[in-house]
C-alpha positions in Angstrom: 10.9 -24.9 19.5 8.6 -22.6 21.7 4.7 -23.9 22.0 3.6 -20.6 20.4 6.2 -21.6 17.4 4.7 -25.4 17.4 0.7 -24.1 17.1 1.5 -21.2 14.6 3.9 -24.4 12.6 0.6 -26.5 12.8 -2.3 -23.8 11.9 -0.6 -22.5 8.6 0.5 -26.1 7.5 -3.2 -26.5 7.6 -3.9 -23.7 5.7 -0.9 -23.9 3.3 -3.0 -27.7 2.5 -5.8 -26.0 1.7 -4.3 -23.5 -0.6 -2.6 -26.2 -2.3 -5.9 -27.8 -3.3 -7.2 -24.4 -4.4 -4.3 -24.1 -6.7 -5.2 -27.6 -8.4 -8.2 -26.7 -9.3 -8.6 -23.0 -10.0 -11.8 -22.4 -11.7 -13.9 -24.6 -9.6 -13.0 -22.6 -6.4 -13.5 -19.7 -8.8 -16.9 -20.4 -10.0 -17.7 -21.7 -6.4 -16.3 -18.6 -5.1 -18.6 -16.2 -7.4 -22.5 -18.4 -6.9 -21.5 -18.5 -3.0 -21.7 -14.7 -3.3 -24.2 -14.0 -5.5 -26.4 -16.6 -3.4 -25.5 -15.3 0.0 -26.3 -11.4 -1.6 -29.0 -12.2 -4.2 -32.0 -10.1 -2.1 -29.7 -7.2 -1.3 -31.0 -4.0 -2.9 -28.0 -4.4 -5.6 -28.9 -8.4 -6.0 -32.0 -7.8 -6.6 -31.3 -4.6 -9.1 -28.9 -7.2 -11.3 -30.8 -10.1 -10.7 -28.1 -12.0 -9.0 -31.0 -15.0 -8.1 -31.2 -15.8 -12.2 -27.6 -16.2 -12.9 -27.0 -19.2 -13.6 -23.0 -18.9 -15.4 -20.1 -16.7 -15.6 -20.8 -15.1 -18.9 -24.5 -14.4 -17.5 -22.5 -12.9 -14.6 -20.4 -10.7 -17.3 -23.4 -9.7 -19.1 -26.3 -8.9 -16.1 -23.9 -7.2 -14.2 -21.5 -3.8 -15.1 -18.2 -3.4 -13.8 -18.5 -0.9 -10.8 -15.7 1.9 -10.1 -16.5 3.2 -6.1 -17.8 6.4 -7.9 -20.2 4.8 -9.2 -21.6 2.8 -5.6 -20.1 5.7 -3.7 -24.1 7.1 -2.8 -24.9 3.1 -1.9 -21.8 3.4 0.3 -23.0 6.6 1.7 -25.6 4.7 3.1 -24.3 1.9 4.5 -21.8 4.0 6.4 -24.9 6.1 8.1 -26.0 2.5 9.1 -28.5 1.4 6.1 -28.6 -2.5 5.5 -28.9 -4.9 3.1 -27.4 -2.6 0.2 -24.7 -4.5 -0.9 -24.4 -7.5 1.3 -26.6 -9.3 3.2 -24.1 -9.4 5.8 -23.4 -6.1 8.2 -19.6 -4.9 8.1 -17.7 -5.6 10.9 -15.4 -2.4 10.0 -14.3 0.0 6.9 -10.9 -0.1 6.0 -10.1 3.5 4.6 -7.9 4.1 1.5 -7.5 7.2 -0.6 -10.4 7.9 -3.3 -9.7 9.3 -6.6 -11.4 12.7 -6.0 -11.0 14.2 -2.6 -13.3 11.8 -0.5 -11.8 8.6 1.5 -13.3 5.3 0.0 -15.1 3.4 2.9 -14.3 -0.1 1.8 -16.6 -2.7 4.3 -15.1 -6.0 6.2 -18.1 -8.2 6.5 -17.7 -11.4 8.7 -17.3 -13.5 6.1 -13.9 -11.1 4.8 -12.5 -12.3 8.2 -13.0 -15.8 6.8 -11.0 -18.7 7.1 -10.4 -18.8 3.2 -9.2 -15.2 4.0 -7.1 -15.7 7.4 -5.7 -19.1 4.7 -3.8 -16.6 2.3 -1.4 -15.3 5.0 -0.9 -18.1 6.3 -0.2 -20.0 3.0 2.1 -17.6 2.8 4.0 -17.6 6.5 3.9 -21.3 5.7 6.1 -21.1 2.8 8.5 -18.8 4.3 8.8 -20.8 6.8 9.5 -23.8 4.4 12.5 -22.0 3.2 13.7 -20.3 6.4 12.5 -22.9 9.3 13.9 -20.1 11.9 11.9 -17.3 11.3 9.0 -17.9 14.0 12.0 -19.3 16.6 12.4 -16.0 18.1 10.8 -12.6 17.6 8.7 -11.2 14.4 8.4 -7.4 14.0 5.4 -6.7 11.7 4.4 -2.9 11.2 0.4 -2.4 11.0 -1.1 0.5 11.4 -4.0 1.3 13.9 -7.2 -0.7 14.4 -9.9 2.2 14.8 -8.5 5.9 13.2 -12.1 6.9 13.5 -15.9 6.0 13.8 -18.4 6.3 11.0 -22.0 8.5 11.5 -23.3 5.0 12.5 -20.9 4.6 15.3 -19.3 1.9 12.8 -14.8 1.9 13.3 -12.5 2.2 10.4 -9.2 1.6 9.9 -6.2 -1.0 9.4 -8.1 -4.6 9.2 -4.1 -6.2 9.8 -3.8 -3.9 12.7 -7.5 -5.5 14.2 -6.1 -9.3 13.6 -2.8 -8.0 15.6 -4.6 -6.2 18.1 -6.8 -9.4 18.7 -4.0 -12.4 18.1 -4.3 -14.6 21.0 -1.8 -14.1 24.0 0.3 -16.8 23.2 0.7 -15.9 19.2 1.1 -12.3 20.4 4.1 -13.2 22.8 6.1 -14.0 19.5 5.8 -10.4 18.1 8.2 -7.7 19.7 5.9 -4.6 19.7 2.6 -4.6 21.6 -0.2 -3.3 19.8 -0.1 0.1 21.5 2.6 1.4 20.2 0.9 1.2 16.8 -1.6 3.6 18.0 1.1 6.5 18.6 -0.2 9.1 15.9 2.8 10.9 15.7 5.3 9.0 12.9 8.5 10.2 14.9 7.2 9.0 17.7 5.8 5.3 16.3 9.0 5.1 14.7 11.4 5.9 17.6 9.2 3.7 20.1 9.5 0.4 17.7 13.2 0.3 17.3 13.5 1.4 20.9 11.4 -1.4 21.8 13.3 -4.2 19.0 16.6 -3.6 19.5 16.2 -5.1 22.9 15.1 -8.3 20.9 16.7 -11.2 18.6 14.4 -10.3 15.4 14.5 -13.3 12.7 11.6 -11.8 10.4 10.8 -8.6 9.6 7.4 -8.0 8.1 5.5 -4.8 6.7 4.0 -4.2 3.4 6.5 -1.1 2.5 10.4 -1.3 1.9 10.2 2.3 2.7 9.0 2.4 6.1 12.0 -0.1 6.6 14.1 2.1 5.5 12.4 4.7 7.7 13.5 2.5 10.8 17.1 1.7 9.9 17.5 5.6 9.5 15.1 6.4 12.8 17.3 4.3 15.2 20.5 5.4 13.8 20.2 8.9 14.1 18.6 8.4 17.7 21.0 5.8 18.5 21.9 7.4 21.7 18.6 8.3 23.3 18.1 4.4 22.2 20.9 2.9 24.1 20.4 5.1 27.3 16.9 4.0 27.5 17.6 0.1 26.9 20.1 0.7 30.1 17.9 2.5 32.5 14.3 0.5 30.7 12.9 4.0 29.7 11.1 5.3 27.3 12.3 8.9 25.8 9.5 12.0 27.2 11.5 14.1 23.8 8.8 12.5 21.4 5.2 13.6 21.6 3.2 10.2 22.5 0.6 10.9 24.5 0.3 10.3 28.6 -1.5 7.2 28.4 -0.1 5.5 25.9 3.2 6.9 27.6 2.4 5.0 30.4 0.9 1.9 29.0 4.1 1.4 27.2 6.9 2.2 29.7 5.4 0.6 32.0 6.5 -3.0 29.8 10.0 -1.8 30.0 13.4 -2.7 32.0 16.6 -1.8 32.5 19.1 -3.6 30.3 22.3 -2.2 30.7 24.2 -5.3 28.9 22.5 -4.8 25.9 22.9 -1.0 25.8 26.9 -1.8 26.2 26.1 -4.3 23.3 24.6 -1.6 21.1 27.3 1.0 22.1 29.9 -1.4 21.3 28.6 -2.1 17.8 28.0 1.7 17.1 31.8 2.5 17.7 32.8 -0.6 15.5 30.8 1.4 12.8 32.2 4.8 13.4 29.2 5.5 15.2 26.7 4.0 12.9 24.1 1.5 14.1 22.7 -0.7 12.0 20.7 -3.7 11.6 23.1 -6.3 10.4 24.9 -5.6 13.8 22.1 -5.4 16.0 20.2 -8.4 14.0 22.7 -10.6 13.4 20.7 -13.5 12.9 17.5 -11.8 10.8 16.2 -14.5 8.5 13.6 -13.0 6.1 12.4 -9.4 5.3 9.1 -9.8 4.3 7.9 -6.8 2.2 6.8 -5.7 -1.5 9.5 -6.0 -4.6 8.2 -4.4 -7.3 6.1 -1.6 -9.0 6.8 1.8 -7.6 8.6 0.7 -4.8 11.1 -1.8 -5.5 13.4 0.9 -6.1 14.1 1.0 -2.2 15.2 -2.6 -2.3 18.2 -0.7 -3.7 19.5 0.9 -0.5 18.9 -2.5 2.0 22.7 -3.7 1.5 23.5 -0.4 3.0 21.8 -1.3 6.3 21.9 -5.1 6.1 24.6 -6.2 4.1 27.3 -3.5 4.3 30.4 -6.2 3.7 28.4 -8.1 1.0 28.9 -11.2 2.8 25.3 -12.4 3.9 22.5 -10.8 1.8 19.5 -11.1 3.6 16.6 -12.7 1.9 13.4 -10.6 0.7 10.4 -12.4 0.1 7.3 -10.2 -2.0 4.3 -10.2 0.3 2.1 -10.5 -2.7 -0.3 -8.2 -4.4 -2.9 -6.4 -1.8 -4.8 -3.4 -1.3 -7.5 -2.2 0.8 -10.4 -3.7 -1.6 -8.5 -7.5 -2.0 -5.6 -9.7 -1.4 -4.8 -10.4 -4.7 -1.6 -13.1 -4.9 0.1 -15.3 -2.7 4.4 -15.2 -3.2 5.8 -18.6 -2.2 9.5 -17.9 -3.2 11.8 -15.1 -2.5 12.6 -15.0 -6.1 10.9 -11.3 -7.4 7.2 -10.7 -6.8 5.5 -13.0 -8.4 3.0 -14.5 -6.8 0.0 -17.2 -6.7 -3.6 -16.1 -7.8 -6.0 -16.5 -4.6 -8.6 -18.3 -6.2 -10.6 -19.2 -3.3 -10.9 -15.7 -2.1 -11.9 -13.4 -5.1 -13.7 -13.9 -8.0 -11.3 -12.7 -10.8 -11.7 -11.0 -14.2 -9.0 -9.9 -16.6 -9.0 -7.7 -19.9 -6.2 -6.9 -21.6 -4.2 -3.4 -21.3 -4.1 -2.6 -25.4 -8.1 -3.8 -25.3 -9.1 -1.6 -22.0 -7.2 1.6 -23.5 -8.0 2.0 -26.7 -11.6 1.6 -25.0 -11.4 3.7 -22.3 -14.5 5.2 -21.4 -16.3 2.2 -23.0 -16.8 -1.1 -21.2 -19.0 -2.7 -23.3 -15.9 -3.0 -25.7 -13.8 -4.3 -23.1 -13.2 -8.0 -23.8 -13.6 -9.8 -20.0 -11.7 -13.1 -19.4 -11.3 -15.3 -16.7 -8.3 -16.8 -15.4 -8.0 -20.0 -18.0 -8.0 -17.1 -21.0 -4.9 -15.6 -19.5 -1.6 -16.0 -21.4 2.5 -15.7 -19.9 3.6 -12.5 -20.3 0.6 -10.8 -21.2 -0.3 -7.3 -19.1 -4.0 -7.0 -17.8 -6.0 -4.9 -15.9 -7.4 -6.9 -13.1 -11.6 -6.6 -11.6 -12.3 -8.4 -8.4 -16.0 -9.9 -6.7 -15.4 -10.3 -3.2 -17.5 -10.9 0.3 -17.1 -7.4 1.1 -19.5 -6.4 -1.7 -17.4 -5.4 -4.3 -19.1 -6.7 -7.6 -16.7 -6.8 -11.0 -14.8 -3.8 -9.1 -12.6 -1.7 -11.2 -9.1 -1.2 -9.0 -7.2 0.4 -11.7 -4.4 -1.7 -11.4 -2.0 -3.4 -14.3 -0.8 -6.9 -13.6 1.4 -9.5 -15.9 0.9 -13.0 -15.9 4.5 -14.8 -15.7 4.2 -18.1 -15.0 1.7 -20.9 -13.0 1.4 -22.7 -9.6 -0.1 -26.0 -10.5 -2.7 -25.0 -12.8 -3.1 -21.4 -11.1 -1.7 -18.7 -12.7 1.2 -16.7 -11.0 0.8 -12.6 -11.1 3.0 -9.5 -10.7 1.8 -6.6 -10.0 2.8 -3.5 -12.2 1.6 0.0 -11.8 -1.5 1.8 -10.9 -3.7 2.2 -14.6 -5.7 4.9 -16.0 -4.6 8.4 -14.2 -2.5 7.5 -11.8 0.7 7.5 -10.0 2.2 5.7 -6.8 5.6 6.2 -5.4 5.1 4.3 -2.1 1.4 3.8 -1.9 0.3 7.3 -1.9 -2.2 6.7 -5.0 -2.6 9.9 -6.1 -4.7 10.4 -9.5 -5.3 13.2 -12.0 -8.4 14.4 -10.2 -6.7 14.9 -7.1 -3.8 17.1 -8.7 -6.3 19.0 -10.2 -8.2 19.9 -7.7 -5.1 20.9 -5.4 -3.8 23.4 -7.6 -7.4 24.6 -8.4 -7.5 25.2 -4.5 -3.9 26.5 -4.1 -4.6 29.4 -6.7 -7.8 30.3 -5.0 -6.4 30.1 -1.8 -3.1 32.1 -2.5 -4.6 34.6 -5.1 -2.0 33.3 -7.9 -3.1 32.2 -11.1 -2.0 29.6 -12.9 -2.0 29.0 -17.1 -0.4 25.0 -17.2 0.6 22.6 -14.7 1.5 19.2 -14.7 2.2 16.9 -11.6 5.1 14.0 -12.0 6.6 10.7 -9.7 10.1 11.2 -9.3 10.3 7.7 -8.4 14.3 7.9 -7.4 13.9 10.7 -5.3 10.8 10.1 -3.8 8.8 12.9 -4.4 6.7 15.1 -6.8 7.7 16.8 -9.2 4.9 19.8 -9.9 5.9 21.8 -13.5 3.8 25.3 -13.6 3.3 28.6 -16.0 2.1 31.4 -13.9 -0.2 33.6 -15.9 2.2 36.5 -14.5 5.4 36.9 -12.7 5.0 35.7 -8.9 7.5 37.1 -6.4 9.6 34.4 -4.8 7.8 34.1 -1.3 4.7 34.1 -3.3 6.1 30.8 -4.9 7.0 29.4 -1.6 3.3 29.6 -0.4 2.1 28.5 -3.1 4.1 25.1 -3.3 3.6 25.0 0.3 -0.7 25.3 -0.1 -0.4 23.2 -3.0 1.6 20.0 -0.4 -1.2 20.8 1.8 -4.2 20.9 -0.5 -2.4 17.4 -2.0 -2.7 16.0 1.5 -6.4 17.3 2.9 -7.4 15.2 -0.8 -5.5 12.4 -0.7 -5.4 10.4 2.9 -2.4 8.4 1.9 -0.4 11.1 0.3 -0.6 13.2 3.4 0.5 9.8 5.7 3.6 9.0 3.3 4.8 12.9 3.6 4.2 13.1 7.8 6.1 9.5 8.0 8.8 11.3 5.4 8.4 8.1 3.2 7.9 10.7 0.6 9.9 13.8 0.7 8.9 17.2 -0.1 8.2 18.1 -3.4 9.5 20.4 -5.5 8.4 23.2 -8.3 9.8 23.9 -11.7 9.0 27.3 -12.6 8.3 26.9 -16.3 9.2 30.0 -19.2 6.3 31.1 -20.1 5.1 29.3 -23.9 6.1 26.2 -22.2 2.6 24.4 -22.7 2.2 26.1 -26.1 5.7 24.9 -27.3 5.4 21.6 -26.1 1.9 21.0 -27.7 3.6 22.2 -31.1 5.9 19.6 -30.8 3.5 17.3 -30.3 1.6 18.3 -33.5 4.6 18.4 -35.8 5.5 14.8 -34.7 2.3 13.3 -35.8 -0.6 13.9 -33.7 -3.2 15.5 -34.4 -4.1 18.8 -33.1 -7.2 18.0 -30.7 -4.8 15.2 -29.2 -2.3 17.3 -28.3 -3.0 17.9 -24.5 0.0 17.6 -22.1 -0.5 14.8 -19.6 -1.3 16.4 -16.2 -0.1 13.7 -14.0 2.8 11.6 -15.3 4.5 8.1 -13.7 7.8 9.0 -14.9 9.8 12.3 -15.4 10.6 14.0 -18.3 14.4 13.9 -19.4 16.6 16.4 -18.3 17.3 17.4 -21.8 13.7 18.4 -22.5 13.4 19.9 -19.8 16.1 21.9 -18.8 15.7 24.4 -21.8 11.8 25.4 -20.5 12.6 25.5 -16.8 13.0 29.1 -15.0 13.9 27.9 -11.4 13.0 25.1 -9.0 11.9 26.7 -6.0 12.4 24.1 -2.7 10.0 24.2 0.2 12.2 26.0 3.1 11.9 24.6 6.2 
């Protein structure tokens, strides 16, 4: 066993105990959780506006303070990015971490010291802990993890945001960092070709046991990046180059090749296993001994689980264990998966204060929140679906995240959580998050921009194929290269609104979209239907943005032509 091996064993053992008596006792850490905020934050402008100092219990909690969306702090938030304190936390963010808003602004979402916590840093490393349990080689030789950058930018203040697991990489101690095959820079490569390209350049050199990143996709976006560039691969791992054909910039050119040697018996080891496979290179050759993929299983993207045999099990012999990474976003790390079994995972009680309402309760009250019935985690049930509000240290009080979770089981007496789908208007493929507004205001801006009007539209997730799916009825006839610009502003328009969108179509995680010309009547047809089957008229409104797509059947007799984006 390596030293770094032994003190990363030790640290997350320690953490793993911790976790453990979190789990015993869930709603005292919760109700500890909640006043330890509301103290720390109760003469902040927003403390003081909700009278955080008077609360005294949960349900005064519930009923002093109203569930926020970020629309609704989004002008607080304004001013704590130009540099304004003591808004929503007493404490000054560290960093933003930057996610996709509904409309076409980024969400700022702040890191305060106390986010960078050890009850934080514990979740992670509950969770290495238990993987570790199960698969005691994983940290014996190298770890690939995919982050993304540290600092992608600088706020009016001067403040960074970005990727906070790409700032705890970036900053891992020398000896912890010595276990991870990439060095940070690579992660800073802007083009995705290029990032791609350079990480399975630099890991196939390497004996890789664990494999982490949040998105099966983007592992699929590796297998197929260092099979097609196999041999610019291999010739570099023999003369210790790194390819000029990728654009990566001169310094970080540089900074990376400069790490690099020749290894010209592993490049006749690579070149080997490529002719075994008919010219194929693939990880279960290359990684023979990869222990544990570490990655998310379900909602909209456990669908790519579906193609991993192909690259790491082609003879169905050894499957390779996938272990959930647990339920996270940009605004909270939500559950903590200590099996490789699905995606269930453990509720991190000590880190978030967490509220629950049922889905059939929240929807049939939708733009009322007073009739939304708030429960805490002893109220939940097994294999009842809720939509989930967090309080956390970053300032983020009874915060709407539009998301749908399911309660399936319990961890002592914590209660384990899968996460579903994205709520109220929207849609996610691979993390892109885009919601109705968004696809609104895209094709609002590709009509103006392209002179072509449009009656209907509607925007769906082809989930299998990994793309969009946008339905329209012109008001007139539109001549077919008028069609391709159009598709082609409205991908654009998608991504200037949508951060994330535009990051999953540049890394080709999602691929291009396509547009069904509709006959014209389609909208009016479809609402008639709609009518005669029971609802009533004022109802009747197609769905603009839709999770799933519409059977061929119902389709096919409304559709004109599907017009492709040429390349």
């Amino acid at each position: 066993m390596s030293i770094a091996s032994f003190l990363i064993g030790l640290t997350i053992k320690r953490s793993a105990q911790r976790f453990e008596q979190a789990t015993a006792q869930p709603m005292v850490m919760q109700e500890n959780k909640l006043f330890s905020i509301l103290t720390r934050n109760a003469n902040t402008e927003y403390g003081k506006r909700y009278g955080f100092s008077s609360i005294k219990t949960i349900e005064e909690y519930q009923k002093q303070v109203p569930v926020m969306t970020y629309e609704d702090i989004k002008h607080d938030m304004q001013r704590i990015i130009v540099g304004t304190k003591n808004i929503l936390t007493a404490e000054d963010p560290v960093m933003f971490a930057q996610t996709s808003g509904t409309t076409g602004d980024p969400k700022y979402i702040p890191v305060t010291p106390s986010c960078q916590g050890q009850e934080t840093s514990d979740q992670m490393r509950a969770w290495t802990y238990h993987c570790k349990k199960d698969h005691p080689d994983i940290l014996e030789k190298k770890v690939l993890s995919l982050v993304s950058p540290a600092v992608e930018g600088h706020t009016p203040s001067g403040m960074p945001y970005g990727s906070t697991s790409g700032l705890i990489y970036k900053n891992m101690p020398a000896l912890i960092r010595s276990t991870y095959s990439i060095p940070y820079d690579v992660f800073e490569i802007e083009d995705y070709g290029a990032k791609y390209f350079s990480i399975m350049r630099i890991s196939l050199e390497h004996d890789i046991r664990f494999l982490v990143t949040a998105n099966p996709s983007s592992v699929i976006k590796m297998c197929e990046k260092a099979n097609s560039h196999s041999e610019e691969i291999i010739r570099d791992i023999h003369d210790g180059t790194l390819s000029a054909s990728f654009p990566i910039g001169a310094a970080l050119f540089e900074s990376i090749s400069k790490r690099l040697k020749p290894n010209p018996n592993r490049a006749k080891e690579l070149a080997t296993l490529r002719d075994l496979r008919n010219g194929e290179l693939r990880p279960a050759d290359y990684w023979p001994q990869l222990s544990l993929i570490g990655c998310w299983k379900g909602g909209s993207v456990g669908h790519y689980l579906n193609r991993f045999p192909h690259w790491f099990n082609p003879e169905g012999g050894k499957e390779i264990p996938v272990r959930d990474i647990g339920y996270l976003s940009s605004e909270a790390r939500g559950s903590i998966p200590l099996s490789d079994e699905g995606s269930a995972g453990v509720l991190t009680v000590a880190t978030n204060f967490v509220e629950f309402v049922e889905v059939e309760n929240l929807e049939s009250n939708r733009n009322n929140p007073q009739a939304w019935n708030f429960l805490t985690l002893k109220d939940v049930e097994i294999d009842r679906e809720y939509y989930i509000f967090f309080t956390t240290t970053a300032g983020l009080y009874r915060y709407d995240i539009n998301d749908v979770i399911k309660v399936v089981g319990y961890y002592n007496e914590t209660p384990k959580i899968i996460f579903l789908r994205k709520g109220r208007g929207m849609t996610n493929i691979t993390g892109e998050k885009v919601s109705v507004n968004q696809i609104i205001s895209s094709f609002q801006k590709a009509s103006e921009a392209t002179g072509i009007s449009v009656d209907h539209f509607k925007a769906e997730a082809d989930h299998k194929n990994s793309r969009y799916i946008f339905r329209v009825e012109f008001t007139t006839r539109v001549q077919p290269e008028l069609e391709q610009q159009f598709i082609r502003e409205l991908d654009n328009q998608l991504k200037s609104v949508n951060i994330e969108y535009k990051a999953k179509r540049d890394s080709q995680r999602l691929d291009t979209p396509l547009m069904h010309v509709m006959r014209e009547g389609w909208y009016e047809r479809n609402r008639k239907r709609m009518v005669e089957g029971g609802m009533r008229a004022f109802q009747a409104k197609t769905e603009l943005l839709s999770p799933n797509v519409l059977a061929t059947q119902q389709i096919k007799p409304e559709l004109e032509r599907i017009v492709e984006i040429e390349q």
